[in-house]
N, C-alpha and C positions, 0 to 999 in steps of 0.2 A: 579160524581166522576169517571165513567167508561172513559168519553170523554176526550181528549185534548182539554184544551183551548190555544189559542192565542190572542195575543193584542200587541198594541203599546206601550211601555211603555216610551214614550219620550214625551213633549211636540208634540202638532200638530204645527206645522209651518214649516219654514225653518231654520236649525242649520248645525252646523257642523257633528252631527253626528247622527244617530237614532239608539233604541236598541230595539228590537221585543222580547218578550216570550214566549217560548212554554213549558207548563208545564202537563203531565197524561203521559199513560202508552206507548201510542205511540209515545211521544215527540220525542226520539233520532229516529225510524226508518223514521218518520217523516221529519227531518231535514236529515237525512242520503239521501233520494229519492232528498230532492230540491236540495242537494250540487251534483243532478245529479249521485248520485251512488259514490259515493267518503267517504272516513273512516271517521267518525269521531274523535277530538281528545282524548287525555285521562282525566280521569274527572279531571277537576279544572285546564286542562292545556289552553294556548288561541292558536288558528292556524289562517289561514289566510286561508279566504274560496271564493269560487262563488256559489251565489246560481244561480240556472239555470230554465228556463220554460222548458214546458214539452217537448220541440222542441231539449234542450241541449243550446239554447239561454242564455249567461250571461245577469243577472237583475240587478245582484250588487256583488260588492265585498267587504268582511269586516271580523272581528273577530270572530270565534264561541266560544264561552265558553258552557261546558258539566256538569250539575250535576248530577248524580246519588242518585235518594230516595233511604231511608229517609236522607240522606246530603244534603239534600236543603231548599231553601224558605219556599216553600209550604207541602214539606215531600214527594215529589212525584217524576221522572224524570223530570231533567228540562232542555233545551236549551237556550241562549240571543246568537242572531244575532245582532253587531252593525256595523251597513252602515253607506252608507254617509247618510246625513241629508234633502236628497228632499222630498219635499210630493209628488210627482208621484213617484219615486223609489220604498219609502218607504211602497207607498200602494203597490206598483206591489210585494215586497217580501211577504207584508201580504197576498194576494190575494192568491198567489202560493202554502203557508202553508194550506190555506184553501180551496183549491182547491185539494192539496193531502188527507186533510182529518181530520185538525183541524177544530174548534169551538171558534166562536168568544169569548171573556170572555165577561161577565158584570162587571159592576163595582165592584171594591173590589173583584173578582174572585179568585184571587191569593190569598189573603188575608186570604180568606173563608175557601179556603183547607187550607192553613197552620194552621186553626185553627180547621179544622175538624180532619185533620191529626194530632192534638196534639201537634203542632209546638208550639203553644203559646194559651191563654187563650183570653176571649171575652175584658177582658179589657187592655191586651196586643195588640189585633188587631185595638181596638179603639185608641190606643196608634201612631199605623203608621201613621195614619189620623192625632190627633194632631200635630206631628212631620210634616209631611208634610206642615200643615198652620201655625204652629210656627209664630209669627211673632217680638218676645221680648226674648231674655235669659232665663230670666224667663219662659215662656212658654215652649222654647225648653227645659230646664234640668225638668221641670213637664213633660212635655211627657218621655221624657228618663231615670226619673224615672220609671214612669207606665209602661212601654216598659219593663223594666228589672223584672217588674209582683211585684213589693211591693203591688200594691193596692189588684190584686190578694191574696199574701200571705196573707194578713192581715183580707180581707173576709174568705180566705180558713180556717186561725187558728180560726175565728169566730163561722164558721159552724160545723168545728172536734168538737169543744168543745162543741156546741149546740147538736150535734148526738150523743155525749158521754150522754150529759143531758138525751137527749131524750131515749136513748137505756135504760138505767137507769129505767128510767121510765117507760119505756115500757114494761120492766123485773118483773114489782115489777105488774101493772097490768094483766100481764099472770100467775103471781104465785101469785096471795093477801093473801095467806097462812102466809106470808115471808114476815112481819110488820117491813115497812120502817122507821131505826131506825132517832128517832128526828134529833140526830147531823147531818146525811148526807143529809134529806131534807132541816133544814136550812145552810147547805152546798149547796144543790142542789139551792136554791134559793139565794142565794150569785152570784153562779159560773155565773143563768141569770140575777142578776143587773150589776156584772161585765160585761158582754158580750153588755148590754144596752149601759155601758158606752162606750165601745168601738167604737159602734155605733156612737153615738151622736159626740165620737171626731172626723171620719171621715163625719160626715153631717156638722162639721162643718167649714169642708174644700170646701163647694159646694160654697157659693160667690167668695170664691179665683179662685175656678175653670173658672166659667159664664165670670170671667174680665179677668184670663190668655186668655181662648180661644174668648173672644167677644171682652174684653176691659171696660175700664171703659166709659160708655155712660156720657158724657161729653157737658151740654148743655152751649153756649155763649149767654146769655141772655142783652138787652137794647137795648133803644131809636134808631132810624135811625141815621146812621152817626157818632157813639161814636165810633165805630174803630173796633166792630167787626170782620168783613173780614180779617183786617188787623193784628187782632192777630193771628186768624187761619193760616193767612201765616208766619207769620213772626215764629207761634209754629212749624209749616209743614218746614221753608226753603227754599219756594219754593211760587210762587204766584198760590194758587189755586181758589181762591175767586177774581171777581173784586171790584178793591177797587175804588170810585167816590165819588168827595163830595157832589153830588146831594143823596137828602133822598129817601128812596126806592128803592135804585138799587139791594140789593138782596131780591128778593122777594121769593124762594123756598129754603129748608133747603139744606145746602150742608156738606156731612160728610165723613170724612178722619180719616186717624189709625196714631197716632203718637207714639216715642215709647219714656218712661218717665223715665228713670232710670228703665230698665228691663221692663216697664206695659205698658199696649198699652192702649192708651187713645183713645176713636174713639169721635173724637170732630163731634161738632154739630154744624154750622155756621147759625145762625137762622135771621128770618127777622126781624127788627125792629119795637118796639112794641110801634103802634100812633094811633090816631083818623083818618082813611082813608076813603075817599069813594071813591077809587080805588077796583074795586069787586078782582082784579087778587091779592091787595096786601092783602084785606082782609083774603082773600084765608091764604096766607105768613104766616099773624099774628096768625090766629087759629092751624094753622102748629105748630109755635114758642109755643104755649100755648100745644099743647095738647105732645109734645118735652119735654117742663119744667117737665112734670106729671110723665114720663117715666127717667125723668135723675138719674143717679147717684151719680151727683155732676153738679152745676148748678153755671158759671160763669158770676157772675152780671156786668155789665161794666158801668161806669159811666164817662162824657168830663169834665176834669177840668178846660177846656176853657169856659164852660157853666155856666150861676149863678149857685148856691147850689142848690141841693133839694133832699128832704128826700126819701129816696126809697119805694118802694110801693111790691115789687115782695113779694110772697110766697110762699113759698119753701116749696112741697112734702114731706110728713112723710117719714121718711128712708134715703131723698139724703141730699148731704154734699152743703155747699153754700161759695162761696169768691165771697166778692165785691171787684173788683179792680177800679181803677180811672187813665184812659189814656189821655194822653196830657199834660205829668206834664211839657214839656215844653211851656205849653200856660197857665196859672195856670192863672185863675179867682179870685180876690179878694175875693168873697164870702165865698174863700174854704179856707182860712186862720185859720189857727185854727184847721180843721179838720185833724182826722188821718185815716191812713188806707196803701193800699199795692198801691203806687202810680208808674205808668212806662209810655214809649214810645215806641210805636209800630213805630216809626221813627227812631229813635236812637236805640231803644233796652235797656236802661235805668231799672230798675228795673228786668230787665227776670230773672235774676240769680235766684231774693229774690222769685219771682214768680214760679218758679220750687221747689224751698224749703216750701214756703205755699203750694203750689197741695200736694208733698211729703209726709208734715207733716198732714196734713186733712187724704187724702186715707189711711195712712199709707204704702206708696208708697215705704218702704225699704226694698232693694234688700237682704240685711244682714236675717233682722228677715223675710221675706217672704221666704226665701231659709230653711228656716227651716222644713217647711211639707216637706215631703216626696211622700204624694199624693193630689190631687184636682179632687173632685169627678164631674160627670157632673150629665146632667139633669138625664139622665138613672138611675144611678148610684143613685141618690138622692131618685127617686121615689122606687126604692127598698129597699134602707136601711130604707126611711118611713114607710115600709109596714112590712120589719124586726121588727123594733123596735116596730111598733103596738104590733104584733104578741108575740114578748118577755114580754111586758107589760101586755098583756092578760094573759097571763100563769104566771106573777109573783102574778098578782091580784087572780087569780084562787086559789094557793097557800093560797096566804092569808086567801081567803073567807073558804077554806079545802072544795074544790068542787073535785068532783070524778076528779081522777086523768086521766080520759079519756080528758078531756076536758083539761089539762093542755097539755096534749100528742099531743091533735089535734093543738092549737098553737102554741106547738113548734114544729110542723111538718112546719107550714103554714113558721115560720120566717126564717126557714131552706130552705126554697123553694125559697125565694124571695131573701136571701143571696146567694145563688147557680146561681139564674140568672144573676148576677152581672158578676159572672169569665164565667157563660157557662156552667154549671155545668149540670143545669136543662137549656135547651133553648126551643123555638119554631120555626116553621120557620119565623113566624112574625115577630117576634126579629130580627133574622138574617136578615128576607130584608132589615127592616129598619135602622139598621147599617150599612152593607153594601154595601145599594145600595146610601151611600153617598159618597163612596169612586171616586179616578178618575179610568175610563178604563185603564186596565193595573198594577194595583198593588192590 
């Protein structure tokens, strides 16, 4: 926190423009030395600058914007240089920064101080990273809820009321003089099932979370050559899979994010599932099987060009299953009679109905899924599991009328691991591990 960091914070490549940040206590005198001894502007106004090497040589010229801590990002002084957009320039201004006397950032650096500085809570700073991979509507307004700190608030009213519990408690074991009347222990014991409850309705917003930010794992299951490939593109838009009529041409899984009415479906284009003694396509087919195991929702494809036959697939405890039936323009006499979700991956024929069955299985509406306000992650999960243990112990405690120490010590424990959630309580372990997912530069 004593040091300036710096970093790129633009894409690496070539653009039109690139933007650098320098953010700690020397950021302006920093920035003041490269623009060669020249004023900088007034905070939050933009000027037009040269930054210069140590010779007085111009490197670049561009915009300086000035913030002054705590008004900024991070809660600290801050600088953005934006140049043009070369990667030689653009290193040479970072080079010059670090050369007078900044420090590379790591990832999520910026992030970290804003969050050390109080700018925002742990599950507000996880919030920037959602926002950033957003990939659905849906996902972005869940990040941008959790960014505005509801899931925060919602832990933090959990824990106040938990430490009221607790001080409570803790009161009546420093004075046992001072007999804890009836009404307010089965009060006290109310206030933690209520707090449980609260609990369990944000755990069980953790699957909505896992498919906002991963996607619904979505496996294309059947024989060589019923059209697979060609629904994945025809879902994608775009030809990402080759499509041949010869059998076994996709022999390795190929998977893509589609976006489904707000949901990202990350499809799974799997190899055709046959008697081979091909070792490479064998390979494919154990692929395609051990795909099935891990889906979320698992689509069976069946050629209506082909005689009948009765399906065979089984479908994993927990995932969702449509059989669909492609090539209703080649329709086999066999299938007479038969019903189901029948389309054309040629024509397009049925997709409509097809996006309305996914829809209706996932529950894939944008309506009723805009209604949480948060979607917990994995982190997130693992903590309120270990809350709500912790709440449960101490309400059983209660029950059992075990010395009130032991109630005290679990609801210390559930207050602990509610508090890791926002930040409250961290370690640095936590903190690498969050943000050292982030990119260089934010």
């Amino acid at each position: 926190m004593e040091s300036t960091i710096v970093a790129i914070a633009t894409p690496v490549g070539t653009g039109a423009v690139s933007m650098i940040r320098l953010s700690g206590p020397q950021a302006h005198e920093i920035a003041r030395i490269a623009l060669g001894g020249k004023s900088l502007p007034q905070p939050r106004r933009v000027a037009l600058r040269k930054i210069r090497d140590a010779d007085g040589v111009v490197i670049d010229e561009g915009v300086v914007v000035v913030f002054k801590g705590p008004a900024s990002y991070t809660g600290e002084d801050v600088v953005e240089f934006t140049g043009h957009g070369g990667v030689v320039v653009t290193r040479k201004v970072l080079e010059r920064f670090i050369e007078i006397g900044a420090t590379p950032a790591e990832p999520g650096g910026f992030t970290q101080r804003a969050f050390l500085n109080g700018r925002m809570d742990l599950t507000q700073a996880e919030a920037v990273m959602d926002l950033i991979s957003a990939q659905t509507s849906l996902a972005l307004r869940s990040a941008t809820e959790q960014l505005e700190g509801r899931l925060g608030k919602s832990c933090e009213e959990i824990r106040a009321s938990l430490l009221g519990s607790t001080a409570h408690l803790e009161a009546y074991i420093d004075f046992p003089e001072e007999d804890i009347d009836p009404a307010v222990g089965e009060s006290l014991k109310n206030s933690l099932i209520a707090q449980k409850e609260k609990i369990n309705d944000l755990l069980a917003t953790a699957d909505q979370g896992r498919i906002l930010r991963e996607g619904v794992r979505t496996v294309i299951y059947g024989k060589p050559n019923v059209g697979k490939s060609s629904l994945l593109n025809k879902l994608l838009g775009y030809q990402r899979a080759i499509v041949n009529s010869r059998e076994g041409t996709t022999r390795d899984t190929i998977e893509e994010v589609v976006n489904l009415r707000g949901i990202p479906l990350r499809l799974i284009d799997t190899a055709g599932v046959r008697e081979s003694e091909d070792e490479i396509e064998q390979e494919g087919i154990a692929m395609t099987h051990g795909q099935v195991a891990r889906a979320d929702l698992v689509i069976e494809m069946q050629d209506l060009s082909r005689p009948y036959e009765e399906p065979l697939l089984e479908v994993p405890d927990g995932a969702k299953h449509l059989r669909i039936y492609n090539k209703v323009d080649e329709l086999h006499p066999s299938w007479e009679g038969k019903t189901g979700l029948r389309i054309s991956c040629e024509t397009g024929e049925g997709f409509p109905e097809l996006e309305n069955e996914i829809s209706g299985i996932l529950s894939l509406d944008e309506s009723s899924w805009g209604v949480h306000s948060v979607a917990v992650n994995a982190r997130h999960q693992a903590c309120l599991v270990r809350a709500k243990a912790g709440l449960e112990a101490a309400v059983n405690s209660m029950l059992a009328d075990e010395e009130p120490e032991f109630t005290a010590l679990s609801l210390r424990e559930a207050m602990a691991a509610i508090g890791e959630i926002a930040g409250v309580v961290d370690t640095e372990e936590i903190l690498g591990e969050i943000f050292g997912n982030f990119c260089i530069g934010k």
